[in-house]
N, C-alpha and C positions, 0 to 999 in steps of 0.2 A: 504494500500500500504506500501511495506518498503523501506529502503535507503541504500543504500552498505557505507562500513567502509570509513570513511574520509572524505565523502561529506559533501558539505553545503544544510541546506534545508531550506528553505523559505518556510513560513507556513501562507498564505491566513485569516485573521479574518473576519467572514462576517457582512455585518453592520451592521444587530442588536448585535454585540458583544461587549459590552463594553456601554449596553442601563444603562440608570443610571433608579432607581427600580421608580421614579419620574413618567415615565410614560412609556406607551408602545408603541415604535416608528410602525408605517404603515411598514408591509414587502409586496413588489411588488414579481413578479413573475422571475424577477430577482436575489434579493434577495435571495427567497426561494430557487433557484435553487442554490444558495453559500454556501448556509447554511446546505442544504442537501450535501454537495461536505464535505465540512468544518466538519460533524457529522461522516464522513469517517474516521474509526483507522489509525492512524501514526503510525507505528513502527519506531525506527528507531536505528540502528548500533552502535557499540561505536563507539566514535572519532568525532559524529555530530554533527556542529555546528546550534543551530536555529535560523535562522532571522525571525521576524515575522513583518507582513507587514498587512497594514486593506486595506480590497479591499473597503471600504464604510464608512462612519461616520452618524449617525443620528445629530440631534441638541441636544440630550439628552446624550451622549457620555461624557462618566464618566474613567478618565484616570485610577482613583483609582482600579476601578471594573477592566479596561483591565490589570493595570500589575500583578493582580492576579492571573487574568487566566492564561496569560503567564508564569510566574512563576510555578503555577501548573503544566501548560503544559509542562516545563523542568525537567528534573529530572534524576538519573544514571549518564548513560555516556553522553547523547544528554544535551548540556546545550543551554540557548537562551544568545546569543553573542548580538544580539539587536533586540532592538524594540520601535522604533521610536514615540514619541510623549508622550510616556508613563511616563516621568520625566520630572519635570517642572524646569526652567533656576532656579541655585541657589542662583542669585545676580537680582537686577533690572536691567530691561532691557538701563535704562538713565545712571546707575553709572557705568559700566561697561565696560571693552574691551577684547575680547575674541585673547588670545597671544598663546603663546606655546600649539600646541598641543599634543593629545595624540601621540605618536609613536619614533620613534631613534632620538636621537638630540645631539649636541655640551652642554654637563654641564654646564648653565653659571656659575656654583660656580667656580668647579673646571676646565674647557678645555678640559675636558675628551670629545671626540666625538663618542664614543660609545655606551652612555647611552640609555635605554628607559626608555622614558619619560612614565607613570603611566596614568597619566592625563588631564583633561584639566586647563590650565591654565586664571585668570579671573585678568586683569589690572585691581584697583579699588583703591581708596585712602582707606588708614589704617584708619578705623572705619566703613566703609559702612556696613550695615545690609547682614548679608548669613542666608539663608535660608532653611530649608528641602525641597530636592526636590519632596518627598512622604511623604506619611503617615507611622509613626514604631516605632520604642525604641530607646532610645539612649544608646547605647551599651559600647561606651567610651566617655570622656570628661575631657582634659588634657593635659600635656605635651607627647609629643611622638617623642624623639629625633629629627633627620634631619627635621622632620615635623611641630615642632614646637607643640603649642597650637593647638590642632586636635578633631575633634568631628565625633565620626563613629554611622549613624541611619541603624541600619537593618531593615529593609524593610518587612523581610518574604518570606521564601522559598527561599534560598540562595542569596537574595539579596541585599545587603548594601551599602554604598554611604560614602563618606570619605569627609572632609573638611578642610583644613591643612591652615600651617601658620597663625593663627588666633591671631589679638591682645588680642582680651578678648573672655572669653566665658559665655552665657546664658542658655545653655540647661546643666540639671544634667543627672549622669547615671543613667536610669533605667525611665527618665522621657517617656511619650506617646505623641509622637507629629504628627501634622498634615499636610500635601500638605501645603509651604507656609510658618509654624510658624517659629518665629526667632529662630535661635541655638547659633549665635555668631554672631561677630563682623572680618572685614578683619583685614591681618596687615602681619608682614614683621618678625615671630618670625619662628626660627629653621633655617634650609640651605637656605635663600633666598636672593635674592639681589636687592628688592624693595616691595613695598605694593602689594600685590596680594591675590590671591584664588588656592590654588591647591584643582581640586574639581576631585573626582575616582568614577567611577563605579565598583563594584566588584560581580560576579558570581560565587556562589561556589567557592570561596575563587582565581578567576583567575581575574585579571584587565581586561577592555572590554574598547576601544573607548567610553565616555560619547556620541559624537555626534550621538553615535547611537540610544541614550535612551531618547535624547532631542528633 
């Protein structure tokens, strides 16, 4: 099937998608019947946005394996804008409070109420552990103007994850990291006006709503 120029298309995973190689989940007849829908060629138009969505989860459901797929499955002009579950929180869930988010907002630095906002922003006192939300490379690890102490993991196949304002940092460039491992420490260094997390999802080099990818 294909997609006329400028649509969104929302792209079905079927449950065995995303089986971790551990074991090989039961497919009912339900299932197979998604799965045969799901094996069905996508074209789709420049200008596409893809949301991709699981119609099903096993218990063997490996995030790692689905943002690959997805990823793969992006590519030209059709990018994936989101996909849900795929990226795991990059703070503990007990230190943290989820503030500014992504989209237009009032600059607390400066009052400018024009700005958009990149990312999501994570209240957390300056030292709490940030973490890689996937598995990838660490691409930068350093000072990066307004951002402060910044650490960028690409991910693979246009996808990379940003972590700013950081008081200290643990990950080098070029290191291999995993879903999880530490990269740095929070903190309140470059444009900010208290201890936080500025944490980005990026798509082929365009920002995307994190909540979409969480």
């Amino acid at each position: 099937m294909a997609t006329a120029s400028g649509m969104a298309l929302t792209v079905l995973l079927p449950t065995t998608a995303g089986a971790s190689a551990s074991g090989e989940p039961a497919v009912d007849a339900a299932a197979a019947e998604v799965a045969a829908v799901a094996a069905a060629p996508v074209t789709a138009a420049a200008e596409v946005d893809l949301h991709f969505q699981r119609a099903g989860l096993t218990s063997n459901f490996d995030p790692d394996t689905k943002l690959e797929q997805v990823m793969v499955a992006s590519g030209g002009d059709a990018k994936a804008v989101s996909s849900e579950g795929t990226l795991s929180q990059p703070m503990a869930m007990d230190s943290m409070k989820m503030t500014s988010p992504f989209g237009m907002r009032v600059n607390p630095v400066t009052g400018y109420a024009g700005e958009m906002h990149t990312g999501q922003d994570y209240g957390a006192a300056c030292g709490s552990p940030v973490y890689s939300a996937a598995g990838g490379t660490v691409k930068e690890a350093g000072w990066f103007g307004g951002y402060g102490n910044r650490v960028v993991v690409d991910h693979g196949n246009g996808l990379e994850t940003t972590y700013n304002h950081l008081t200290s940092i643990s990950a080098k460039v070029g290191d291999a990291v995993s879903r999880g491992d530490l990269l740095a420490q929070s903190g309140t260094t470059g444009n900010s006006t208290g201890c936080h997390l500025h944490f980005e999802v990026v798509v082929n080099g365009d920002m995307v709503d994190p909540k979409g990818w969480l």
